[in-house]
Residue frames as qw, qx, qy, qz and C-alpha x, y, z in Angstrom:
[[0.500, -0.698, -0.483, 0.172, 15.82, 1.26, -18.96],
 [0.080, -0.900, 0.146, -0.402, 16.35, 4.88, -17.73],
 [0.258, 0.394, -0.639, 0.609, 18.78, 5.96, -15.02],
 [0.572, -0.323, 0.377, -0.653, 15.68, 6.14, -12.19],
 [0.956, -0.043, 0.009, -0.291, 14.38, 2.75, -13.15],
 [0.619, 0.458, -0.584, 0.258, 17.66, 1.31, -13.30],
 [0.164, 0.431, -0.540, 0.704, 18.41, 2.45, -9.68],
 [0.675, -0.179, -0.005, -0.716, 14.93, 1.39, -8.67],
 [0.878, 0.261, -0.372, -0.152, 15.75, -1.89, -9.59],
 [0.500, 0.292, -0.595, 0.557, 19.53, -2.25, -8.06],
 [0.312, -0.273, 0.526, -0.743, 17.89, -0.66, -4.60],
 [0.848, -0.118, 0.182, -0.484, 15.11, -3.39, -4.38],
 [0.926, 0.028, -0.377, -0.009, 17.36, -6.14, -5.19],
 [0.301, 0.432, -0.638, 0.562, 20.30, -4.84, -2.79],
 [0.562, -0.333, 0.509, -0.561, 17.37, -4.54, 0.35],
 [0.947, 0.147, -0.238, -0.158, 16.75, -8.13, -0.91],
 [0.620, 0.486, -0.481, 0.386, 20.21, -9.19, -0.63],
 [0.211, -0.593, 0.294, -0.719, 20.71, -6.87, 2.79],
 [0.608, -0.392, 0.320, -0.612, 17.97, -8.30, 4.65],
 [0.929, 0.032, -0.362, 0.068, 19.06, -12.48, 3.78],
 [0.456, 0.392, -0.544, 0.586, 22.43, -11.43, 5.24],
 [0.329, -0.487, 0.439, -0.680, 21.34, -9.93, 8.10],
 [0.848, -0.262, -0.138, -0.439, 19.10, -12.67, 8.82],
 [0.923, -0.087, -0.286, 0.241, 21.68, -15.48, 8.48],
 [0.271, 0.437, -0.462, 0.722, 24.11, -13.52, 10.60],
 [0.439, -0.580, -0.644, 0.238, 21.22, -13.89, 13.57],
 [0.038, -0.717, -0.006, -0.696, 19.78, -10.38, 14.48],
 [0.206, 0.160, -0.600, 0.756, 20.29, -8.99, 17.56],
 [0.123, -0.497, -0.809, 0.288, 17.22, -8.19, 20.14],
 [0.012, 0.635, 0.129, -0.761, 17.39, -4.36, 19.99],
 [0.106, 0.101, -0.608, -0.780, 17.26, -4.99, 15.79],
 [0.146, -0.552, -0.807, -0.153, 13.82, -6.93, 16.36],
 [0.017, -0.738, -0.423, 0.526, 12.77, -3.64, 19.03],
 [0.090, -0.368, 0.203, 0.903, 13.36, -1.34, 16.00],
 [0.046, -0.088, -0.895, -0.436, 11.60, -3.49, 13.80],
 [0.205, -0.492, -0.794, 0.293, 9.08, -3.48, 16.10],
 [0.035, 0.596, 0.142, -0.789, 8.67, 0.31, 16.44],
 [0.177, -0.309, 0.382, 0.853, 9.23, 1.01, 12.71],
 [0.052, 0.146, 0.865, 0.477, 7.41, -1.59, 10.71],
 [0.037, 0.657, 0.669, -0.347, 3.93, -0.46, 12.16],
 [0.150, -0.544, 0.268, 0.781, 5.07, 3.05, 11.09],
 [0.001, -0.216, 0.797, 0.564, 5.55, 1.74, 7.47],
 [0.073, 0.454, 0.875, 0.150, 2.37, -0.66, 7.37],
 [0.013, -0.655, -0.512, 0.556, 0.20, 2.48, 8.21],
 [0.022, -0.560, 0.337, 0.756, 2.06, 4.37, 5.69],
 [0.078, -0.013, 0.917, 0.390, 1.32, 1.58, 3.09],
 [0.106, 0.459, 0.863, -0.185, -2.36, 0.67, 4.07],
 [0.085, -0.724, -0.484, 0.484, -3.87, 3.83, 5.42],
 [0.036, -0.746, -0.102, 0.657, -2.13, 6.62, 3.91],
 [0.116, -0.260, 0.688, 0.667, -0.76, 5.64, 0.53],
 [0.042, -0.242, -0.884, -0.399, -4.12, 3.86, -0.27],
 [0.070, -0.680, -0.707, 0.181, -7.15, 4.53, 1.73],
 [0.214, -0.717, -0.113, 0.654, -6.14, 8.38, 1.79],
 [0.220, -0.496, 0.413, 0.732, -3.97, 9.34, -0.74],
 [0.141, 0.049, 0.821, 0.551, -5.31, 7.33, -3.25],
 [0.218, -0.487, -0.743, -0.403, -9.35, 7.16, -2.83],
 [0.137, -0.251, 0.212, -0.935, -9.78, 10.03, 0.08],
 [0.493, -0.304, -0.814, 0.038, -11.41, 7.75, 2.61],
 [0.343, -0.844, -0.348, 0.220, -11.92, 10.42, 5.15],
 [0.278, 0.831, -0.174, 0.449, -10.19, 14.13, 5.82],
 [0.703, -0.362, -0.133, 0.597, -7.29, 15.28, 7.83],
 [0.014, 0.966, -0.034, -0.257, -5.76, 18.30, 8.58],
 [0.569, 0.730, -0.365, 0.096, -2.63, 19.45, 6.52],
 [0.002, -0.657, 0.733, -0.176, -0.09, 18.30, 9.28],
 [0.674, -0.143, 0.680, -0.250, -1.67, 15.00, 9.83],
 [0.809, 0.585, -0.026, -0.052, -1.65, 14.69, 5.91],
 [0.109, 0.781, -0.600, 0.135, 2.21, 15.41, 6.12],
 [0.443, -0.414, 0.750, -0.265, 2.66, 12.80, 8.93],
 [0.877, 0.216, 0.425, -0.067, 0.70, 9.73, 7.02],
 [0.554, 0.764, -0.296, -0.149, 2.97, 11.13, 3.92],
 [0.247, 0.687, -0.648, 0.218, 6.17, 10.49, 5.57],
 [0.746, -0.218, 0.610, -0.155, 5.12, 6.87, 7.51],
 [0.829, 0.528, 0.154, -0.103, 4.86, 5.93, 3.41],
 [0.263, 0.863, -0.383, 0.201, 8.45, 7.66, 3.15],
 [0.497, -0.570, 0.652, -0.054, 9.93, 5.67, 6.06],
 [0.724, -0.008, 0.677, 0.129, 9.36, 2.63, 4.37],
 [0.182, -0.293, 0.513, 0.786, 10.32, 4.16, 0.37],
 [0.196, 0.550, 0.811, -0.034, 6.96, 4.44, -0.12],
 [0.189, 0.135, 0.292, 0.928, 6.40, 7.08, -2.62],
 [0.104, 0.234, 0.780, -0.570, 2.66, 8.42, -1.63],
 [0.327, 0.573, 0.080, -0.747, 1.57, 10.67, -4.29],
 [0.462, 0.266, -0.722, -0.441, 2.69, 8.74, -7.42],
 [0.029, 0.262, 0.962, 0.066, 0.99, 5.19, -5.91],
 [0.222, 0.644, 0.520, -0.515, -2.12, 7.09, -5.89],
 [0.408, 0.509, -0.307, -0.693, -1.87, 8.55, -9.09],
 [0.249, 0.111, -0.846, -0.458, -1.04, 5.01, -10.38],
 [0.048, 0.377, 0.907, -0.180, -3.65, 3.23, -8.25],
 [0.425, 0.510, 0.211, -0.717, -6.17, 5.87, -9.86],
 [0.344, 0.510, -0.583, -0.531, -5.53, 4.27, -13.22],
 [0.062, -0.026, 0.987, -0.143, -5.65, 0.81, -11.67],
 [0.344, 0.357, 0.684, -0.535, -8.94, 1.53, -10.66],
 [0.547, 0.452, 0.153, -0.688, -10.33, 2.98, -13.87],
 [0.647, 0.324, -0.583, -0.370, -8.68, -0.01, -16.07],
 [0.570, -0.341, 0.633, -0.398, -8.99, -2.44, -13.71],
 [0.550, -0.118, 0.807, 0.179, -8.15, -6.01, -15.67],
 [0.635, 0.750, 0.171, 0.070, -8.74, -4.56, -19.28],
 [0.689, 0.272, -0.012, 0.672, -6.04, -2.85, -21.12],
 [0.230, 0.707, -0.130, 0.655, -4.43, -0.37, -19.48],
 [0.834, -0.530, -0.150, -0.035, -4.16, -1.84, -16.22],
 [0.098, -0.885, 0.410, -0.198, -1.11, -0.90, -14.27],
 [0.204, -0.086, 0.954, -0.202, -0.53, -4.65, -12.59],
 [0.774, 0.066, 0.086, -0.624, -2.82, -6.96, -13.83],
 [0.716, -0.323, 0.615, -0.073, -2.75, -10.51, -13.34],
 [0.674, 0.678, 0.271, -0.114, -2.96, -11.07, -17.32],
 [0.339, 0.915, -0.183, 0.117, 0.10, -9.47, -17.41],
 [0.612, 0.328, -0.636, 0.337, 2.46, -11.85, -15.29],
 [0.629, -0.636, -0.431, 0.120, 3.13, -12.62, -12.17],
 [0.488, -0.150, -0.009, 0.860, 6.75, -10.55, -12.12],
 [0.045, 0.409, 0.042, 0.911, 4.95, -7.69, -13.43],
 [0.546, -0.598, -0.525, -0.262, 2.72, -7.96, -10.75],
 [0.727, -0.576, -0.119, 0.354, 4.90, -8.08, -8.06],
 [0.612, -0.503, 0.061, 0.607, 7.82, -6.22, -9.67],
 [0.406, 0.308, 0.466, 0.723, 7.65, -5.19, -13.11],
 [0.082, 0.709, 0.472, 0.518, 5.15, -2.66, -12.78],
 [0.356, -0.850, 0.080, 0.381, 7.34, -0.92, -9.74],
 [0.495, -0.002, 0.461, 0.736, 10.34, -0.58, -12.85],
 [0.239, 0.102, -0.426, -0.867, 7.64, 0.60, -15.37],
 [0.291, 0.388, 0.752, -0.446, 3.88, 0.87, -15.07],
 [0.329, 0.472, 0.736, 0.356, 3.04, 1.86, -18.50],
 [0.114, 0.870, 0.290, 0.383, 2.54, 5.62, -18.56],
 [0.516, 0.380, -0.301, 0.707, 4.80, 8.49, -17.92],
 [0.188, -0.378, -0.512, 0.748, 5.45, 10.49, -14.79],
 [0.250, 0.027, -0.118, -0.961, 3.46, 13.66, -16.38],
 [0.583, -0.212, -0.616, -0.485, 0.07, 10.98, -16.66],
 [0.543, -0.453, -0.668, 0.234, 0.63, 9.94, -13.05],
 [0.152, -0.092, -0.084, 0.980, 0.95, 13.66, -11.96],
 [0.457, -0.238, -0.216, -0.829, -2.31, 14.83, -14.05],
 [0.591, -0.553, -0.503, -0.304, -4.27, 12.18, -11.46],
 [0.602, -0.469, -0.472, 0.442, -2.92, 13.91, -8.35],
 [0.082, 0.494, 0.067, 0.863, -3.02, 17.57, -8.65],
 [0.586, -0.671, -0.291, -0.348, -5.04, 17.69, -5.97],
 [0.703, -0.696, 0.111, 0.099, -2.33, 17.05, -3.44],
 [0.631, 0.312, -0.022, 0.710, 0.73, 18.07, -5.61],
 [0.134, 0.743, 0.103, 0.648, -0.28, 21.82, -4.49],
 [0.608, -0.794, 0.004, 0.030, 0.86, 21.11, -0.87],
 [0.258, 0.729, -0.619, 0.137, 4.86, 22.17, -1.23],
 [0.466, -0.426, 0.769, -0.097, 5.60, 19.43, 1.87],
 [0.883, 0.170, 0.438, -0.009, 3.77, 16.56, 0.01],
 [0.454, 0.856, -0.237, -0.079, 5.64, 18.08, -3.32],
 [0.018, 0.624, -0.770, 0.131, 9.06, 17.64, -1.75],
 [0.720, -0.185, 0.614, -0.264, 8.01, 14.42, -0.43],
 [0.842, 0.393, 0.322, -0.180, 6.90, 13.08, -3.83],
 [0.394, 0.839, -0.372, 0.047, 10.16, 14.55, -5.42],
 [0.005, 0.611, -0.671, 0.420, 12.36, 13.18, -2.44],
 [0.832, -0.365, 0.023, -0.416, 10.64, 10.50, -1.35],
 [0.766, 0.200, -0.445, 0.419, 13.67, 8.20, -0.63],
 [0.389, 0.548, -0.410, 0.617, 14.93, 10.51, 1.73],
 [0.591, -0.573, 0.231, -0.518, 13.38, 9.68, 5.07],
 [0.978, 0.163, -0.121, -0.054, 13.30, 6.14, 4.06],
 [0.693, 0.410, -0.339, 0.486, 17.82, 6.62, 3.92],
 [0.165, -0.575, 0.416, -0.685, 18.09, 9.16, 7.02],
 [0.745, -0.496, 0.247, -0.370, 16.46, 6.63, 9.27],
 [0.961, 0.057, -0.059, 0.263, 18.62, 3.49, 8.07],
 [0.193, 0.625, -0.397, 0.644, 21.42, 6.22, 8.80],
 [0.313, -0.631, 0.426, -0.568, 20.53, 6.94, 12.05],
 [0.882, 0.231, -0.387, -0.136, 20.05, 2.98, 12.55],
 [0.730, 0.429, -0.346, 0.404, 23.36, 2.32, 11.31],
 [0.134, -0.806, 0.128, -0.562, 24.69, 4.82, 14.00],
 [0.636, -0.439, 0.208, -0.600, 23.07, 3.60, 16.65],
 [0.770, -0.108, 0.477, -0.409, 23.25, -0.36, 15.95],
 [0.353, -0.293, 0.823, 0.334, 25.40, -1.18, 13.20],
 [0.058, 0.108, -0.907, -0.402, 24.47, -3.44, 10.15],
 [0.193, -0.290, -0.886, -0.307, 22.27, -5.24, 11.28],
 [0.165, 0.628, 0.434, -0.624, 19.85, -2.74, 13.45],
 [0.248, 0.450, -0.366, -0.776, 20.17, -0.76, 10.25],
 [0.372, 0.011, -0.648, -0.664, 18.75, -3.68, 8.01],
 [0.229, -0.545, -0.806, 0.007, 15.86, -5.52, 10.01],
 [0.001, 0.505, 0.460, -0.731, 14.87, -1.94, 12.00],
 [0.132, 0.609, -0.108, -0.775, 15.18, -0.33, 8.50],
 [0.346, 0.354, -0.726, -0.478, 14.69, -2.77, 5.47],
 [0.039, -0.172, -0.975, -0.132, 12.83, -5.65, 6.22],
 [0.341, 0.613, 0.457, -0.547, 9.70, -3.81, 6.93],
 [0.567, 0.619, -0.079, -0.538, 9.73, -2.62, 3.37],
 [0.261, 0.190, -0.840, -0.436, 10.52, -5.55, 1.69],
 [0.241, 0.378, 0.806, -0.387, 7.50, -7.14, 4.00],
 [0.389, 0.630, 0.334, -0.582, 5.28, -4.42, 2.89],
 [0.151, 0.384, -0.596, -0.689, 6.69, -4.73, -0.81],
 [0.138, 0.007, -0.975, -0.171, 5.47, -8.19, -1.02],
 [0.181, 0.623, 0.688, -0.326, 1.94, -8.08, 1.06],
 [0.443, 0.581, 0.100, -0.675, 1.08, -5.25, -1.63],
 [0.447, 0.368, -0.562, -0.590, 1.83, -7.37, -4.72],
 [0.064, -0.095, -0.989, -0.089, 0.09, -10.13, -3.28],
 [0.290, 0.523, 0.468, -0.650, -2.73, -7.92, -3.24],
 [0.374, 0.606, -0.437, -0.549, -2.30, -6.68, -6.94],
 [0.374, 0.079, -0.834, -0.397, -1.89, -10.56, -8.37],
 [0.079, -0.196, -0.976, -0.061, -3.70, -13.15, -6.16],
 [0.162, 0.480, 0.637, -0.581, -6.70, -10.82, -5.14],
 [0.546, 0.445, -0.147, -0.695, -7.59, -10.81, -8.69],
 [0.362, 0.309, -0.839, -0.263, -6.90, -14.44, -9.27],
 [0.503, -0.233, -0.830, -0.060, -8.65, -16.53, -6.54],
 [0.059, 0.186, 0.481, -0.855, -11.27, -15.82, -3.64],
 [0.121, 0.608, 0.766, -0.168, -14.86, -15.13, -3.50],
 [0.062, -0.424, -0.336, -0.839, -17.51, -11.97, -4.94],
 [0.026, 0.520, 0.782, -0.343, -20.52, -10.86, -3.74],
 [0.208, 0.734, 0.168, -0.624, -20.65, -7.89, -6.00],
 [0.769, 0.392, 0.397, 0.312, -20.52, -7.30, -9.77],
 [0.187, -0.726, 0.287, 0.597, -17.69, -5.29, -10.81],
 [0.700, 0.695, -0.156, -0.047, -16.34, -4.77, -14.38],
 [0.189, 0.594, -0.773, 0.116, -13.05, -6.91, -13.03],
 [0.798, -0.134, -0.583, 0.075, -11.93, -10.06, -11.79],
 [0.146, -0.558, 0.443, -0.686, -11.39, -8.54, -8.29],
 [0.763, 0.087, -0.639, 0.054, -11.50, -10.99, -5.53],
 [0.566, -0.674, 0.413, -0.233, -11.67, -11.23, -1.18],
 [0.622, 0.236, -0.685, 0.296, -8.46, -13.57, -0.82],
 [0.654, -0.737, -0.096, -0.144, -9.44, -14.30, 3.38],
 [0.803, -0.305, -0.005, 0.512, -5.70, -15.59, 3.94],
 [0.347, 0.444, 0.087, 0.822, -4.16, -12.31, 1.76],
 [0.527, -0.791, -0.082, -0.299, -6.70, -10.25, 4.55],
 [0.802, -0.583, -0.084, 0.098, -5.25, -11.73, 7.04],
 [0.704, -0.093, 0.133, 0.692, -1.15, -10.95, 5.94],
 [0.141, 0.380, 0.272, 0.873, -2.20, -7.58, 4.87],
 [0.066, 0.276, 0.433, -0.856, -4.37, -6.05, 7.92],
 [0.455, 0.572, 0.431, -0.529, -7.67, -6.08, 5.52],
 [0.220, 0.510, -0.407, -0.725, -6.25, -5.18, 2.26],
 [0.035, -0.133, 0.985, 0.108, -6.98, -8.44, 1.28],
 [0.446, 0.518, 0.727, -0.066, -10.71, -8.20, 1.20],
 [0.127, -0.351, 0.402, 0.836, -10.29, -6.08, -2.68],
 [0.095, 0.460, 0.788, 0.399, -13.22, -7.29, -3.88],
 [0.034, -0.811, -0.549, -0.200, -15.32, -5.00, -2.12],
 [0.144, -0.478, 0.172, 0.849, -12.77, -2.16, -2.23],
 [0.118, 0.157, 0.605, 0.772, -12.79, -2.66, -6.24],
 [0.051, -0.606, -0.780, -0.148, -16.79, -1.95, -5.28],
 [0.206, -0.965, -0.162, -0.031, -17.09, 0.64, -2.99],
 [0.554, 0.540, -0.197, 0.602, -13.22, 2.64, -3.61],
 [0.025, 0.634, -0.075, 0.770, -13.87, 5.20, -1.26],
 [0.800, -0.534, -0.204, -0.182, -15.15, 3.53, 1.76],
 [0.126, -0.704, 0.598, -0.361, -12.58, 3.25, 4.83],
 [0.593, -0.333, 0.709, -0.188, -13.11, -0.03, 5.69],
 [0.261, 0.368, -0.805, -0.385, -12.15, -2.81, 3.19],
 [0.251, -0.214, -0.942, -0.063, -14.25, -5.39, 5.20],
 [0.392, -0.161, -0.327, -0.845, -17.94, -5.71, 4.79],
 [0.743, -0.410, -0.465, -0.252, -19.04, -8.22, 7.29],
 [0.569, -0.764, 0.271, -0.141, -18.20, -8.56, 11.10],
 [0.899, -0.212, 0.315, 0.218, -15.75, -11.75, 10.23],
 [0.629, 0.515, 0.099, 0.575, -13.51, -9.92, 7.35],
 [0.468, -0.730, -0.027, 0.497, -11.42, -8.61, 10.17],
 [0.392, 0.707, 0.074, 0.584, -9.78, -5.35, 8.56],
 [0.605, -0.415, -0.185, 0.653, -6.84, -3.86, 11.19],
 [0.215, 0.366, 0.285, 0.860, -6.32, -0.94, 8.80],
 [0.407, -0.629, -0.401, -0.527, -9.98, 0.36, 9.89],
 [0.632, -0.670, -0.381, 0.082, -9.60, -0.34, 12.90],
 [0.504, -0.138, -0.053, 0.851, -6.52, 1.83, 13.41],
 [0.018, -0.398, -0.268, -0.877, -8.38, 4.88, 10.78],
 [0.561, -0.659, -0.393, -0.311, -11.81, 4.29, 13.57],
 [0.767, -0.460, -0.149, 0.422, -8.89, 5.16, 16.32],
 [0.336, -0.028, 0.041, 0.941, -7.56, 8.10, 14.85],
 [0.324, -0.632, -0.410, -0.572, -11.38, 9.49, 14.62],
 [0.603, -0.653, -0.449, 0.096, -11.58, 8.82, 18.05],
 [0.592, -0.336, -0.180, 0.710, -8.64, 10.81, 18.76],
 [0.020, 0.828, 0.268, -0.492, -9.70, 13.62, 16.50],
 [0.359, -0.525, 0.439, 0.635, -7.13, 13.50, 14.09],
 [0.189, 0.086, -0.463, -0.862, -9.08, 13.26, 11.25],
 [0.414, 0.418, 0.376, -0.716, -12.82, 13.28, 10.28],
 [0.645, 0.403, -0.221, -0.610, -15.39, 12.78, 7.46],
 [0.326, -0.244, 0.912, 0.044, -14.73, 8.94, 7.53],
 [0.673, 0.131, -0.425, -0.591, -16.70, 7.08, 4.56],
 [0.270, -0.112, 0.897, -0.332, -18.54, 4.33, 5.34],
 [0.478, -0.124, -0.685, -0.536, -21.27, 1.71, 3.63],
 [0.580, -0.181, 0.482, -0.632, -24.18, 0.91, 5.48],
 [0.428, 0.039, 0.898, -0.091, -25.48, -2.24, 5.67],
 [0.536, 0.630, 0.455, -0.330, -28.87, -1.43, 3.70],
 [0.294, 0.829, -0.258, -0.400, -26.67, -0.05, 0.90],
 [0.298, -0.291, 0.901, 0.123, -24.37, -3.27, 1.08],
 [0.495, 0.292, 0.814, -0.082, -27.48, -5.30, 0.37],
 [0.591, 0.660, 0.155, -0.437, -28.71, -3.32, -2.43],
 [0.162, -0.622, 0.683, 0.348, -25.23, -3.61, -4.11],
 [0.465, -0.218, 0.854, -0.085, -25.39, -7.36, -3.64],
 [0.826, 0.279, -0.164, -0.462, -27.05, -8.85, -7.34],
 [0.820, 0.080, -0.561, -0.078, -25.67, -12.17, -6.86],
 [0.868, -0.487, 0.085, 0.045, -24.93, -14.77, -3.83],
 [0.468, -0.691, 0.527, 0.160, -21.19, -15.27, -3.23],
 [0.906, 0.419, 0.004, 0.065, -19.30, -16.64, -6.49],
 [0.805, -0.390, 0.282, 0.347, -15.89, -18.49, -6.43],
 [0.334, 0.897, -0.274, -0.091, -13.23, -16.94, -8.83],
 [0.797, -0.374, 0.464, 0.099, -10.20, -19.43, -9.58],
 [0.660, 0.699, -0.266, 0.070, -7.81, -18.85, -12.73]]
């Protein structure tokens, strides 16, 4: 194991570690109001900007609202430019070989193994993001991407000690670690269709629900590009509703969306149960 993946490794088991202590030590109130501010912050970064954006250019934004969705992904050590390169790869091997996280491939590599080492080198996840390497801020971001992520658990620390510093600043991303690799294994393992895809992709309704939408992935894996992850009125999808709330405000445009009439064409079979 290299020197990055090493350190990759030793940081995700130390916020591990971190955020038990804190716990059993009994957080304070003002550590839960940070939490409170931050984690939102972080989930946005995660959802919205790393995925829906970055990854599959669900709608546009201007260059300083691109910046800003960069660096919610950054608070929480969320790298923006490389998950999008890898989740471009995901998508085009999508439970065959060369799958990035597939379910075929363990659960640990699911969940962790394939944040260590995803099978293909930094120059392969680069060539599928050129497109938003050639902004210098996102650049530095993608180079530096720790460093918001350490300045705010500084300023924290400062402010609130220990424990403000690990529930304001660390349990959001170990939350959000976990609600994305229970996207990546069980929403390819159990849950419902309604489309035919060339994977075992999967709506997990309870993974929805702990993940703000992500969780209906079947009919992402269908329609990539689309801004809203759920396809009926009852596959409640918070994400969307947040991205239909920056439209409103202006902040960004060209939102993708499936109509209904298109849904139905999609649709060659009734609703089949997946269960491995």
């Amino acid at each position: 194991m290299d020197r990055s993946k090493w350190m990759l490794s030793v940081g995700i088991a130390l916020m591990h570690l971190l955020v038990v202590v804190a716990l059993i030590r009994g957080p304070a109130l003002s550590d839960w109001l940070a939490f409170a501010l931050l984690y939102p912050l972080g989930a946005i970064g995660v959802g919205i900007a790393m995925h829906r954006y970055f990854a599959h250019g669900a709608f546009s934004t201007s260059r300083g609202f691109q910046f800003l969705l960069a660096l919610c992904a950054a608070l929480s050590f969320g790298n923006a430019l490389f998950f999008a390169g890898k989740h471009r790869i995901h998508h085009r091997h999508s439970d065959r070989e060369g799958d990035v996280h597939a379910p075929a491939q363990g659960l640990w590599h699911c969940w962790f193994g394939s944040l260590l080492d995803c099978g293909y080198e930094q120059e392969e996840i680069e060539a599928e993001i050129r497109d938003h390497l050639s902004a210098a801020e996102l650049q530095w971001l993608y180079r530096h991407s720790a460093v918001p992520g350490l300045v705010i658990c500084a300023l924290l620390f400062s402010w609130g000690g220990f424990s403000a510093m690990v529930i304001g600043g660390l349990l959001g991303p170990v939350l959000l670690l976990h609600q994305s690799s229970a996207v990546n294994y069980f929403c390819h393992v159990s849950g419902y269709r309604r489309f035919l895809t060339h994977d075992a992709s999967t709506n997990n309704p309870l993974v929805a629900l702990l993940t703000y939408g992500e969780g209906w992935h079947h009919n992402h894996h269908r329609f990539p590009r689309a801004a809203h992850a759920g396809m009926r009125w009852w596959e409640i999808d918070v994400f969307y509703y947040v991205i239909c709330l920056f439209e409103a405000l202006g902040l960004i445009w060209g939102v993708q969306r499936i109509e209904p009439a298109r849904r139905e064409r999609a649709r060659t079979q009734r609703w089949s149960r997946v269960t491995r």
